[in-house]
N, CA, C and O atoms as a DFTB+ gen file, in Angstrom:
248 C
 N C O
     1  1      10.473     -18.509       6.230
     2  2      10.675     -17.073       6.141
     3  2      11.340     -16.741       4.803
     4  3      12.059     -17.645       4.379
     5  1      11.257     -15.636       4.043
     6  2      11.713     -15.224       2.603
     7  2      12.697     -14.483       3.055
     8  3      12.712     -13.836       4.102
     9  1      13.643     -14.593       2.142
    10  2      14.893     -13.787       2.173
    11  2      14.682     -12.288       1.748
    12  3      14.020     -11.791       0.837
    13  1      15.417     -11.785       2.652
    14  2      15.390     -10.467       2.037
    15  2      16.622      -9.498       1.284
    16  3      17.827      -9.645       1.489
    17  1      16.048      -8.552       0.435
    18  2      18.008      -8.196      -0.178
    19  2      17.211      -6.886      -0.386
    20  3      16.090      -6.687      -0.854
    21  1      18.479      -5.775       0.286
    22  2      18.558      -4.715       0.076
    23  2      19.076      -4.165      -1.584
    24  3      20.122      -4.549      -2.107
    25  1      18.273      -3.379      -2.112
    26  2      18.795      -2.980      -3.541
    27  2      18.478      -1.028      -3.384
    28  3      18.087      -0.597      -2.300
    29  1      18.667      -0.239      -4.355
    30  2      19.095       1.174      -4.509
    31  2      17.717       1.060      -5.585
    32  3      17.576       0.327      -6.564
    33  1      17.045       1.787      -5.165
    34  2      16.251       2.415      -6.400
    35  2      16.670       2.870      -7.538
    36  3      17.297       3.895      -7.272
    37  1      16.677       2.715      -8.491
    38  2      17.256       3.449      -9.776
    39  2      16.728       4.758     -10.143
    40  3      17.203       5.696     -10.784
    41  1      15.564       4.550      -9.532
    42  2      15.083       6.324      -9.605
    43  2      15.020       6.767      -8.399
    44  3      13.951       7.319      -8.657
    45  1      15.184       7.033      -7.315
    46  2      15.771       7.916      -6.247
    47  2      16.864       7.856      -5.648
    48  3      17.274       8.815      -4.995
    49  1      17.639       6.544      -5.773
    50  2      18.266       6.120      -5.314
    51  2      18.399       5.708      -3.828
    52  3      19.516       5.644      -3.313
    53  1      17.007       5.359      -2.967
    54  2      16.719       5.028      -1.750
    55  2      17.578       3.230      -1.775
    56  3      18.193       2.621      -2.650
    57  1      17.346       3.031      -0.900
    58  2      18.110       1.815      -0.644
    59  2      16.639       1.226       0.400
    60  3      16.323       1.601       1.530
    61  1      16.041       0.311      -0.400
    62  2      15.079      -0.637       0.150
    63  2      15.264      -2.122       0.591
    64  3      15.804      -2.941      -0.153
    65  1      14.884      -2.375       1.595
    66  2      14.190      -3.934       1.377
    67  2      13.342      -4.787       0.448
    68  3      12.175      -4.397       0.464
    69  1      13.523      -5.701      -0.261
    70  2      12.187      -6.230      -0.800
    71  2      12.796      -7.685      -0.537
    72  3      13.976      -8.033      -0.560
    73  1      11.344      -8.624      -0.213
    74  2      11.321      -9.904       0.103
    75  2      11.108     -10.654      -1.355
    76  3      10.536     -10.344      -2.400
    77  1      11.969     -11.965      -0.826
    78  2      11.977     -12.576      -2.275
    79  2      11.383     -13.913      -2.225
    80  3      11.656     -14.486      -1.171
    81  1      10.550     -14.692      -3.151
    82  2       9.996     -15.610      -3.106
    83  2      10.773     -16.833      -3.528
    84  3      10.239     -17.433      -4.461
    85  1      11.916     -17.363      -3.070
    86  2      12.336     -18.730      -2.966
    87  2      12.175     -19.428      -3.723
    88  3      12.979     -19.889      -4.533
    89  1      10.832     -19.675      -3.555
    90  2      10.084     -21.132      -3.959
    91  2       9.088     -21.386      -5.218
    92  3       8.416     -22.356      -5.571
    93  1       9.324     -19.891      -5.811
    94  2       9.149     -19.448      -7.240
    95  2      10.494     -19.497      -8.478
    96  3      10.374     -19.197      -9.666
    97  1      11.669     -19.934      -7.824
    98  2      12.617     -19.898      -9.361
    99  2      12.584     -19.037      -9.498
   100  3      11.823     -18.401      -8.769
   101  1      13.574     -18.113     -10.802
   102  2      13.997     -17.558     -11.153
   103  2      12.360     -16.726     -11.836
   104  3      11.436     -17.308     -12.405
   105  1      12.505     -14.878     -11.440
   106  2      11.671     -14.293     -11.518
   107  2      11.787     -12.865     -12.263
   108  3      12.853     -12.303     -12.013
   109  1      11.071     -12.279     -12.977
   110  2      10.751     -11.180     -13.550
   111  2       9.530     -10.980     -13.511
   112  3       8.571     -11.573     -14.004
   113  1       9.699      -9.575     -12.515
   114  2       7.610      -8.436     -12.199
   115  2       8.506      -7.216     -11.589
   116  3       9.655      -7.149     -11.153
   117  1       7.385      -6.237     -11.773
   118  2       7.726      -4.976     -11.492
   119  2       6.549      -4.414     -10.127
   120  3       5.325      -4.475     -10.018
   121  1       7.750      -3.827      -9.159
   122  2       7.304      -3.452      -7.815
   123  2       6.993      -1.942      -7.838
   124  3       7.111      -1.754      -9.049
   125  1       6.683      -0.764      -7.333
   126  2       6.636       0.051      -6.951
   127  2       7.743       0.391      -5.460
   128  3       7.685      -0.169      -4.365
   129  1       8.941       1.766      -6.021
   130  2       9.353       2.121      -5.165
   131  2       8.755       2.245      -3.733
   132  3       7.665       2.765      -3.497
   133  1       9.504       1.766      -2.900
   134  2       8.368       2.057      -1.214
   135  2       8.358       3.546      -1.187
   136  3       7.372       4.091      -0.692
   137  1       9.557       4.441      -1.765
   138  2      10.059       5.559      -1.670
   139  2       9.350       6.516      -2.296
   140  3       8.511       7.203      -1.714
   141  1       9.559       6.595      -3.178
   142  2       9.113       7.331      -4.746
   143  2       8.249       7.087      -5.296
   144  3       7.704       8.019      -5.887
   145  1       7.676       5.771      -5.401
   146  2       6.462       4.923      -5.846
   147  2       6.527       4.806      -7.429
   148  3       5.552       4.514      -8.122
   149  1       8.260       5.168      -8.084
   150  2       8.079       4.707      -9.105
   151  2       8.417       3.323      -9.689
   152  3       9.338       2.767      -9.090
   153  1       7.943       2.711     -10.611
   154  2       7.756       1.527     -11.319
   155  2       9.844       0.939     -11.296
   156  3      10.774       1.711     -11.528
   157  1       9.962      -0.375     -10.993
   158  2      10.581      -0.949     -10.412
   159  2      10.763      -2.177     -11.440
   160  3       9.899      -3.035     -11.623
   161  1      12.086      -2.132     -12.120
   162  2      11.538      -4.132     -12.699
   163  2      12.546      -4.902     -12.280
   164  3      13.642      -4.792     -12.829
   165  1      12.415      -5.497     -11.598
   166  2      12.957      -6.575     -11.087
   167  2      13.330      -7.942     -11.540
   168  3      12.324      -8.617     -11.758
   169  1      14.772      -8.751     -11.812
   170  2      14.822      -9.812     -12.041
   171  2      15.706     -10.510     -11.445
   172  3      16.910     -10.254     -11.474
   173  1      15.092     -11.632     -10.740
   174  2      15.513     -12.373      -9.942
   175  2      16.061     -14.005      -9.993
   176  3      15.210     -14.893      -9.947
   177  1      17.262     -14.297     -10.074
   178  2      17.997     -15.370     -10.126
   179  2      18.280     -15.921      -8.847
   180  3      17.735     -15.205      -8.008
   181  1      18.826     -16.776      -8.367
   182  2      19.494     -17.886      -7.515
   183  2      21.119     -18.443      -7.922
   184  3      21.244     -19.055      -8.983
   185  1      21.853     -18.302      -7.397
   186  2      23.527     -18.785      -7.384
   187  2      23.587     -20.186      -6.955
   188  3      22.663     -20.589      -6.250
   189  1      24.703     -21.132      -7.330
   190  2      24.487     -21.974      -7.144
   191  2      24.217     -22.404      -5.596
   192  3      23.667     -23.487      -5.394
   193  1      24.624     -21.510      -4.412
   194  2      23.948     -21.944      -3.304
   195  2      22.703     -22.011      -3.005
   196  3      22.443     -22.648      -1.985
   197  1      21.747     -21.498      -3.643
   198  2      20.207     -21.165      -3.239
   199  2      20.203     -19.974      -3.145
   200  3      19.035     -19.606      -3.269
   201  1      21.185     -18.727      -2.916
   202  2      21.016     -17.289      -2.633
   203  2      20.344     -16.355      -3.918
   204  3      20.704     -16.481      -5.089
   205  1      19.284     -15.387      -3.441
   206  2      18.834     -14.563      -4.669
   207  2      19.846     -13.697      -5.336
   208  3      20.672     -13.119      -4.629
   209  1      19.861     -13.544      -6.695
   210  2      20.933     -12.589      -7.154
   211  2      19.577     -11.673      -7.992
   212  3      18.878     -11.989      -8.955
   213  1      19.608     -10.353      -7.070
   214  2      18.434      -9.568      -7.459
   215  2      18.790      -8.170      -8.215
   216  3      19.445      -7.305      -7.634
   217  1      18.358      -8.020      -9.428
   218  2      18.934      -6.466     -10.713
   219  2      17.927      -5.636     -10.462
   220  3      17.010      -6.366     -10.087
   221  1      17.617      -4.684     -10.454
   222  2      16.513      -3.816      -9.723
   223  2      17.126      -2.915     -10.890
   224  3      18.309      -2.572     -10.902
   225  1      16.178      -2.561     -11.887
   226  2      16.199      -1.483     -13.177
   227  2      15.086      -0.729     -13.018
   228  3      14.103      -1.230     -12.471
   229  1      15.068       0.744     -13.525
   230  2      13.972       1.642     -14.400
   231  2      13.117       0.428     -15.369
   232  3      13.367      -0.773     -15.472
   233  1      12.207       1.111     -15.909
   234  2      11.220       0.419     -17.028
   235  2      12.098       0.797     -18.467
   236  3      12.199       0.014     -19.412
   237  1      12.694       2.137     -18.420
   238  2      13.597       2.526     -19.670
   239  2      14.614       1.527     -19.897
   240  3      15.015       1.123     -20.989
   241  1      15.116       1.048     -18.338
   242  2      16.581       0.102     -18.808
   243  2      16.728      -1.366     -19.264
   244  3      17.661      -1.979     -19.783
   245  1      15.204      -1.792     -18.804
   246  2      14.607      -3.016     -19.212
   247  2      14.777      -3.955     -20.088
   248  3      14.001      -4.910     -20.129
């Protein structure tokens, strides 16, 4: 099962779910708000336990 982490939209400020892929390492791609449907960039790390440490930016803050 993929972990999941709640983050805040940067442009509506909704507070979503998005599932994270584990078993991919450390990641950068851009999602579409579930909310707003605007463009989303995402970058995704791991702590030294295995846990995702997920930054959820605009395309401007990038």
């Amino acid at each position: 099962m993929l972990p999941s982490v709640d983050i805040q939209c940067p442009y509506c400020g909704e507070t979503i779910t998005v599932l994270v892929d584990d078993s991919a390492g450390e990641q950068h791609y851009i999602e579409d708000c579930q909310v707003c449907c605007k463009p989303i960039v995402f970058d995704v790390a791991f702590d030294v336990d295995g846990d995702p440490i997920v930054r959820a930016s605009s395309e401007d803050e990038a």
